[in-house]
C-alpha positions in Angstrom: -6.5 -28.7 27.2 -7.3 -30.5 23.9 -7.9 -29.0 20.7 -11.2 -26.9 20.7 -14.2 -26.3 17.8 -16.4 -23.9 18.2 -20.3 -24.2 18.1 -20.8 -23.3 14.4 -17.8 -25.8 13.4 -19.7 -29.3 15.9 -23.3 -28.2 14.8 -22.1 -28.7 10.7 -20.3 -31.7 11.7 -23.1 -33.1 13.6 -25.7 -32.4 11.0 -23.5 -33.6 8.2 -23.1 -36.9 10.2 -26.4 -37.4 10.8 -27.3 -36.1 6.9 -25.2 -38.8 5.7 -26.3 -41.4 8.4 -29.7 -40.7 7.0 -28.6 -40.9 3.4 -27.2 -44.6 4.0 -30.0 -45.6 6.0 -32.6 -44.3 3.2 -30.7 -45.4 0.4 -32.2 -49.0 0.2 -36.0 -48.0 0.6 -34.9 -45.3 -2.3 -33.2 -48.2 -4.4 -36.6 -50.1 -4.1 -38.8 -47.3 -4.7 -36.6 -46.5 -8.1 -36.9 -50.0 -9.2 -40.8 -50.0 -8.8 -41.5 -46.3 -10.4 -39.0 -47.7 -13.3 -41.0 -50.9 -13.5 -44.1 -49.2 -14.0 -43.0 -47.0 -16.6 -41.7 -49.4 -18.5 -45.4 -51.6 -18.1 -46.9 -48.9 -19.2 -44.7 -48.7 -22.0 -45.1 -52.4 -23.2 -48.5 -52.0 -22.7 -48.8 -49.2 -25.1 -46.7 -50.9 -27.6 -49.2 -54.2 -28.3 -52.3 -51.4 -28.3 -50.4 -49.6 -31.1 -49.3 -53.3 -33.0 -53.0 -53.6 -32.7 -54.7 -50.3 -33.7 -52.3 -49.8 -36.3 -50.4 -52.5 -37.9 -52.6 -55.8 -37.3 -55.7 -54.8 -39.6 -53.7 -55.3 -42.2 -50.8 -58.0 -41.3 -50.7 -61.0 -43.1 -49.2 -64.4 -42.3 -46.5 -63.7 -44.5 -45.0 -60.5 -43.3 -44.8 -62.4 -39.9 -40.9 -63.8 -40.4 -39.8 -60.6 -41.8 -41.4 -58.8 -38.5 -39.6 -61.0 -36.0 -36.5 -60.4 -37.9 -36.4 -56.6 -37.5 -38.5 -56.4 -34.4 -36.9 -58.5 -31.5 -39.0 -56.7 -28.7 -42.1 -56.9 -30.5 -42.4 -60.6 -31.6 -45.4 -62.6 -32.9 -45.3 -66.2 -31.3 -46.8 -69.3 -32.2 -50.2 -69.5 -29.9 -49.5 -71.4 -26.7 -51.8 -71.4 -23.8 -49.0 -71.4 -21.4 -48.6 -67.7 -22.4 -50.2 -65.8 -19.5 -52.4 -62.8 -21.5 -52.2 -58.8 -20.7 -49.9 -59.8 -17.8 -46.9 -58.0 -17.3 -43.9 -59.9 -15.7 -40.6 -59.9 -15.4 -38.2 -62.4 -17.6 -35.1 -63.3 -18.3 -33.6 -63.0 -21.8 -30.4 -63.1 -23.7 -29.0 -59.4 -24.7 -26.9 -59.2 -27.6 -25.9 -55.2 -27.1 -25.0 -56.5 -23.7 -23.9 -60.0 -24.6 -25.4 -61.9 -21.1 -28.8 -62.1 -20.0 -30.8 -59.5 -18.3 -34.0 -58.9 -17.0 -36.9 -57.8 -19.3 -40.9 -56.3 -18.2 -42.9 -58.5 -20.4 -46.2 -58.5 -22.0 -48.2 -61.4 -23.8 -51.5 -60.9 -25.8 -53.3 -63.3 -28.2 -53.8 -61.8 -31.9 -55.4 -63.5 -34.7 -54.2 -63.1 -38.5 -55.8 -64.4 -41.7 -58.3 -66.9 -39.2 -55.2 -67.6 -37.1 -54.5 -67.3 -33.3 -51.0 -65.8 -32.4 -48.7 -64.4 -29.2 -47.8 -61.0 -29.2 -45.4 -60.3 -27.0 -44.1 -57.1 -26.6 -40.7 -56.8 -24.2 -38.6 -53.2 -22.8 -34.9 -54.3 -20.9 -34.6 -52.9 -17.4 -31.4 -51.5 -16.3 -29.2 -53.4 -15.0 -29.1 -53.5 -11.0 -25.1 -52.5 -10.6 -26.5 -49.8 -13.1 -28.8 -48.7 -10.9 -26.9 -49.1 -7.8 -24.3 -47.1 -9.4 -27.0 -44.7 -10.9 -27.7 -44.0 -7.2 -24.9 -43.6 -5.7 -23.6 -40.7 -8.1 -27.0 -39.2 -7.0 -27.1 -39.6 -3.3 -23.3 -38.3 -3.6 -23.5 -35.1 -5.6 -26.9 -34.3 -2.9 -24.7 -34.9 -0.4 -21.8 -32.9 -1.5 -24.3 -30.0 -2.4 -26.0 -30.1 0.7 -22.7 -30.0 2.9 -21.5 -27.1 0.7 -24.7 -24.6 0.8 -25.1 -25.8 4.8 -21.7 -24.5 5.4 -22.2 -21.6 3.9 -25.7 -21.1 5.4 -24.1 -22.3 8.7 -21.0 -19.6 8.6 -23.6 -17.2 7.9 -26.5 -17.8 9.8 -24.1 -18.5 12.8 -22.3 -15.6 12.6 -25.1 -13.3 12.4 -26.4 -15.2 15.5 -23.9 -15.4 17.7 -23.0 -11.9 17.5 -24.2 -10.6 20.4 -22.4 -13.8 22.0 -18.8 -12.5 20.5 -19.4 -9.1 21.4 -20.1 -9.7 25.1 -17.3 -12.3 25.2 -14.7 -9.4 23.8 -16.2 -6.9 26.8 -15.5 -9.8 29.5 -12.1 -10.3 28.1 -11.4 -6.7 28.1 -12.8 -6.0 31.4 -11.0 -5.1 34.5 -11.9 -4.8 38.3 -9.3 -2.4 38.7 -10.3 0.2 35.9 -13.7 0.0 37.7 -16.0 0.6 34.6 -19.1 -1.9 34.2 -19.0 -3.0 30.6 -22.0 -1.7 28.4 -23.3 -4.8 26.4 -25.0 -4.8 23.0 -28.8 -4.9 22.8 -30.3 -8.0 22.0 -33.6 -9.8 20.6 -32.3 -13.3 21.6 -33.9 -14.2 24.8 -30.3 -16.4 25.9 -28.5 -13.6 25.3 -30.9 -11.6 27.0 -30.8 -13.3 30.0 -26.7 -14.2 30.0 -26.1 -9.8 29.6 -28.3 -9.7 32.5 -26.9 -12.3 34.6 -23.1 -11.1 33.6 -24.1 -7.2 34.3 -25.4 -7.7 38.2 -22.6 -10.0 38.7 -19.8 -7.6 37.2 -21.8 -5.2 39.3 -21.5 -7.0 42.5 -18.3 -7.6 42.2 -17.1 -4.3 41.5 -19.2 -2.8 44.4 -17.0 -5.0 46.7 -14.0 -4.4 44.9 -14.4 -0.7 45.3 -15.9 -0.8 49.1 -12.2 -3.1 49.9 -9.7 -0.6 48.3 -11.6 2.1 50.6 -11.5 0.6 53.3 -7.8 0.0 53.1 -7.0 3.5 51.9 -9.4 4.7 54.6 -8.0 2.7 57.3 -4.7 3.4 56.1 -4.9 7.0 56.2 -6.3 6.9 60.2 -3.7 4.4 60.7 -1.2 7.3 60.2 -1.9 9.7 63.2 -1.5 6.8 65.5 0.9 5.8 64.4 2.7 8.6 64.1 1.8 9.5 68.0 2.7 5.7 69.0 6.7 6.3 68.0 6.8 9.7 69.6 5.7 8.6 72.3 8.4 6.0 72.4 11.1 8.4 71.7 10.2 10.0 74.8 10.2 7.0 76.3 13.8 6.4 75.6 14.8 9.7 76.3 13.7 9.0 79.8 16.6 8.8 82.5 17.2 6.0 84.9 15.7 3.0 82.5 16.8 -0.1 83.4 17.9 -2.9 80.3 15.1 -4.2 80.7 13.1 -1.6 79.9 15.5 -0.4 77.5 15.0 -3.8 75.4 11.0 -3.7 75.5 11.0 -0.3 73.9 13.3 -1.3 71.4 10.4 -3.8 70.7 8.2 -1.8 70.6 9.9 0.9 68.5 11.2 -1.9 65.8 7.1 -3.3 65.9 5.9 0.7 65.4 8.3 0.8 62.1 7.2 -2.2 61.0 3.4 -1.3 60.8 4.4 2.1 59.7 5.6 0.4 56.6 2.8 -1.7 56.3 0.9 1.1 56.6 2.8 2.7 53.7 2.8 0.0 51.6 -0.9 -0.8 52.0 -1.3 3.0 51.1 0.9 2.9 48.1 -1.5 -0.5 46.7 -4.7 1.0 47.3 -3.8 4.5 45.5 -2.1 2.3 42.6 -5.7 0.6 42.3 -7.6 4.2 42.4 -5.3 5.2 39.4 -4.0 8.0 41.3 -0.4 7.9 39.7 -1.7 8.8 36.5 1.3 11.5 35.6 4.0 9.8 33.3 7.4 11.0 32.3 10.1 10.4 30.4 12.4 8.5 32.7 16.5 7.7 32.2 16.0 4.5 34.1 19.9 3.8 34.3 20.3 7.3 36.1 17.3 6.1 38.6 18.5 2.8 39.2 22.3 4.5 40.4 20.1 6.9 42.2 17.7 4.6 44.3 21.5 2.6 45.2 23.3 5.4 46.9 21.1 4.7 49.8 20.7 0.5 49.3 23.8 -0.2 48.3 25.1 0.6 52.2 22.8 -1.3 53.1 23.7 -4.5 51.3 27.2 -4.1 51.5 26.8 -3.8 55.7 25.4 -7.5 55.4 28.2 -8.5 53.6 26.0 -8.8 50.0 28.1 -8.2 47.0 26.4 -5.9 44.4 27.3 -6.0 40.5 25.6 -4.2 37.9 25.8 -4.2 34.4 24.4 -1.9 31.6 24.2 -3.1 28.2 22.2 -0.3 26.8 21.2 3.3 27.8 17.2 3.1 28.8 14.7 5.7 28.4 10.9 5.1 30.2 7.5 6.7 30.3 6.1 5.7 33.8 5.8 7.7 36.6 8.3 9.0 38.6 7.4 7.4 42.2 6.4 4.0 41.3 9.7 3.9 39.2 11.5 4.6 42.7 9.4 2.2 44.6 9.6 -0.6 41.6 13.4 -0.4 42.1 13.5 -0.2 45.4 11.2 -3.1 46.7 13.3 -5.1 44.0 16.7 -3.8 45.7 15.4 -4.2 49.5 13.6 -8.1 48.6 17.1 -8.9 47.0 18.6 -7.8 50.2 16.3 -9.2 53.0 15.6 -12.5 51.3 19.9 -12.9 50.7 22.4 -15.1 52.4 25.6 -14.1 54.0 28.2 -13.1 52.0 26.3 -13.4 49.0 25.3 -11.4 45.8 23.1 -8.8 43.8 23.5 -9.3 39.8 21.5 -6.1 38.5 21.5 -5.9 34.3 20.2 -3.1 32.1 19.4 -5.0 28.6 17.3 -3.6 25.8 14.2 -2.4 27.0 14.3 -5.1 30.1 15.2 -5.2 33.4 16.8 -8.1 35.3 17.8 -8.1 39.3 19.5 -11.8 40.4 20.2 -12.8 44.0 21.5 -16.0 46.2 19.1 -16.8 48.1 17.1 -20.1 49.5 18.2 -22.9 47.9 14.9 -24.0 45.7 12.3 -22.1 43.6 9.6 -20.0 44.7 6.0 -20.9 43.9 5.5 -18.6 40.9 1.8 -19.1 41.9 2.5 -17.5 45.0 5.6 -15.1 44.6 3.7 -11.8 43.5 0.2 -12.5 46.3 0.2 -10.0 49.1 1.6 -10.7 52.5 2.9 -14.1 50.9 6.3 -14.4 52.4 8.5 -17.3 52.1 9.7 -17.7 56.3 8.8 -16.1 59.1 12.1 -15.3 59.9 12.6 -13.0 57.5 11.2 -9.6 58.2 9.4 -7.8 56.0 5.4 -7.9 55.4 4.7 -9.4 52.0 4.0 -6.9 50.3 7.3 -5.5 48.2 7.3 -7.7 45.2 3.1 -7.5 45.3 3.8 -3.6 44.8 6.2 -4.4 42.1 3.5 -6.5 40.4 0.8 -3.9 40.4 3.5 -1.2 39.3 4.4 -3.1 36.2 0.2 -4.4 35.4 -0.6 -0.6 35.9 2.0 0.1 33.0 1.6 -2.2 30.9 4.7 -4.1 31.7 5.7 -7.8 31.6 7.2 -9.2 35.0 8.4 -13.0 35.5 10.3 -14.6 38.3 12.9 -17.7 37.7 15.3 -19.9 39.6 18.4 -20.6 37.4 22.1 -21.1 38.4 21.1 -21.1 42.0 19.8 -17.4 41.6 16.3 -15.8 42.2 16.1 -13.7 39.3 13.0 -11.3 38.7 12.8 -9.8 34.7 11.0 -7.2 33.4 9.9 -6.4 30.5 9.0 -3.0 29.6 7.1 -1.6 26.3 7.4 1.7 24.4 
């Protein structure tokens, strides 16, 4: 999976795309629309100027004074008359700029005047900026808008998203927390949002459902395993009887055994299936303190036999002294469905490596020469051949054993060894 943003973090980035996207496309019509508002102004500025030459200073100009004038008024100017002038016209010329030293564009003005019986050109003239001026003018504008709108929209955006999406967060924390097995529908926060609304109402029936199927399946096993029992039980005493019978021919003898090895077989089932279903009602609730070391020698006094008769070498190594808080049973059955797998799933003549580290467990055997599916190891009645006896449900028991404690449990092949480690916390 690639990197991942969340909601609040693509909806800024869109909208600040798209701000700036707008920005570019807008900045020409915005550029023109400055240049005409700037043009205007300055009309009405030239304009101004020849009504105050007129109102003010032409009443009493003379000829005389009009050198001087020109001299210390270059935007102001009176002309020779010329009818190629056009009159009260505002345009747009070029002239030279000494401040700037080139040519630039002026707004223009031309009206005729008339001193001591004489007709004149008044022009009056205002330089435009320049349009890299302008340009430039505009782009320090457009860029402090847009830096200021991407810096209060993110902070809107952190704010106004966080108030809104947390109803979203806080039913997202109650999913992640739930668990079928603890059996306890999650209360979600109340809500105004109608999507919201609708997704606590679609997660609660389906949370529901699901744990109304979950509970009616671990009753049904517990149930069934429980009558199971008595059957069971009868089944085997019947064939002890059975074999207790005189006069039984080989034949006979060997389809008793049958059946008797068959009637063990589902009684263990029947035990194990038990032991699951009473690990998901949380009825091994008690915890001690446990010397696990003194266990572990405990639970091999009667496996160790066992291995040994199959010609299975068993080594063990404690590195540290290691104190638990579990509960008893499932401490015994943990060590001992990890001891019997070991066993069962073995080869001739070959070995058991058991280690005691700090706060870990590890249990190594020979064993088929490639790696389990660690998809698969830890599912019920998953077993890797059907020549191996057993029902697939040891190492599932181990699994549930370690979840129900809070314990970390991982399977690897290295050095041609199954190896199963677990991790325990304080």
């Amino acid at each position: 999976m690639g990197r991942t943003r969340t909601l609040a973090a693509k909806s800024l980035w869109g909208f600040s795309l798209s701000t700036l996207l707008i920005l570019l496309c807008c900045a020409p019509l915005l550029y023109k629309l400055m240049e005409r508002y700037y043009a205007q102004d300055l009309d009405e500025l030239v304009i101004f100027r020849i009504q105050e030459f007129e109102n003010e200073q032409l009443p009493s100009f003379k000829a005389a004074d009009i050198e001087v004038w020109n001299r210390f008024n270059e935007d102001i100017c009176i002309l020779p008359f010329d009818e190629k002038y056009p009159l009260l016209e505002v345009r747009q010329e070029e002239f030279f700029d000494k401040a700037e030293g080139h040519s630039i564009d002026f707004r223009i003005v031309y009206d005729k005047i008339t001193i001591e019986g004489t007709s004149y050109i008044l022009s009056s003239r205002i330089p435009m900026i320049e349009k890299h001026d302008l340009i430039r003018t505009l782009t320090y504008q457009y860029g402090l808008l847009f830096i200021v709108l991407l810096i209060s929209l993110s902070v809107v955006s952190y704010y106004m998203s966080k108030r809104l999406w947390r109803p979203f967060h806080s039913t997202l924390s109650k999913i992640r927390n739930f668990s079928l097995e603890k059996g306890k529908l999650p209360q979600f926060n109340s809500t105004d949002t109608t999507e919201f609304v609708q997704l606590n109402s679609i997660l609660n029936d389906l949370i529901s459902s699901n744990l109304s199927s979950y509970k009616k399946q671990k009753e049904f096993i517990e149930n069934a395993s429980h009558e199971l029992q008595t059957p069971l039980a009868v089944f085997k005493s019947q064939l002890d009887i059975l074999l207790q019978q005189p006069n039984l021919s080989q034949e006979q003898t060997d389809i008793i055994q049958s059946l008797y090895s068959v009637s063990s077989r589902m009684t263990r089932l029947n035990k194990n299936l038990l032991l699951l279903a009473r690990i998901d009602n949380d009825q091994y609730i008690n915890r001690v303190d446990i010397d696990f070391v003194q266990t572990l020698y405990a639970q091999l006094l009667y496996l160790r036999e066992r291995a040994e008769s199959n010609g299975i070498k068993v080594n063990i190594e404690i590195d540290n002294p290691l104190k638990i808080q579990a509960n008893r049973i499932l401490v015994d059955s943990l060590i001992t469905n990890l001891i019997v797998n070991a066993i069962r799933h073995n080869t001739e003549n070959g070995i058991i490596n058991m280690r005691v580290v700090d706060c870990g467990f590890v249990i190594s055997n020979t064993g088929a020469n490639q790696a389990l599916d660690k998809d698969k190891v830890f599912r019920r009645f998953n077993r890797t051949s059907e020549e191996k006896k057993g029902n697939g449900l040891g190492l599932s028991i181990v699994h549930e054993i370690c979840k129900m404690h809070g314990w970390k449990i991982q399977y690897d092949y290295t050095n041609n060894l199954h190896a199963f480690m677990i991790q325990f916390t304080h």
